[in-house]
C-alpha positions as CSV (number, residue, x, y, z in Angstrom):
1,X,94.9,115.5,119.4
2,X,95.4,118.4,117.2
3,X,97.8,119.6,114.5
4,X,99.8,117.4,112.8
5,X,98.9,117.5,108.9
6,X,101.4,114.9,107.6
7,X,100.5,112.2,110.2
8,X,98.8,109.5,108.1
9,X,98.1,106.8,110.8
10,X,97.4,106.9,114.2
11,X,99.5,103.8,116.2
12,X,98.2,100.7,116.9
13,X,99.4,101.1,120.9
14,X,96.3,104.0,121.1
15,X,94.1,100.5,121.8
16,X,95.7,100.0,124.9
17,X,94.4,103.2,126.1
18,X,91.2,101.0,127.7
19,X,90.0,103.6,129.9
20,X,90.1,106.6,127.1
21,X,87.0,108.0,127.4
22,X,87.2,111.3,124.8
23,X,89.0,111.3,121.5
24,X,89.0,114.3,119.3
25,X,91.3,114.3,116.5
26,X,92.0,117.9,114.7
27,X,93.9,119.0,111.8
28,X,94.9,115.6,110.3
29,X,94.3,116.4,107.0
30,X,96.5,113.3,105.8
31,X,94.9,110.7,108.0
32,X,93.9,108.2,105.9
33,X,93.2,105.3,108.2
34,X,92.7,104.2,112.0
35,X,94.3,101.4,113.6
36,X,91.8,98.4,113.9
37,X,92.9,98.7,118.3
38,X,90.6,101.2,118.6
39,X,88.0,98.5,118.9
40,X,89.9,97.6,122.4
41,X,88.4,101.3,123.6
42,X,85.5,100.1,125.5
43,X,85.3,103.2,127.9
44,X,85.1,105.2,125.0
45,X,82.3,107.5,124.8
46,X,83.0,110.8,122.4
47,X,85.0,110.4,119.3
48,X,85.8,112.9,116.4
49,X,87.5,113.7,113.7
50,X,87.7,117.6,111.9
């Protein structure tokens, strides 16, 4: 995901995502939190934020 500066939250629905197994997150400079679903990504293997 890259580019969008006056996001502030990701949504909740990304936990459904079960078999995600990258996340990279770019260019969010307002993110302030993550939704608490991300804990349902259990294929997940890379995640970051920049």
């Amino acid at each position: 995901m890259k580019g969008c500066s006056r996001l502030t939250s990701l949504p909740n629905k990304l936990g459904n995502f079960t078999s995600l197994t990258t996340l990279r997150i770019y260019d969010y400079s307002s993110l302030i939190s993550l939704p608490n679903g991300l804990s349902n990504l259990t294929s997940l293997t890379t995640f970051g934020i920049e």
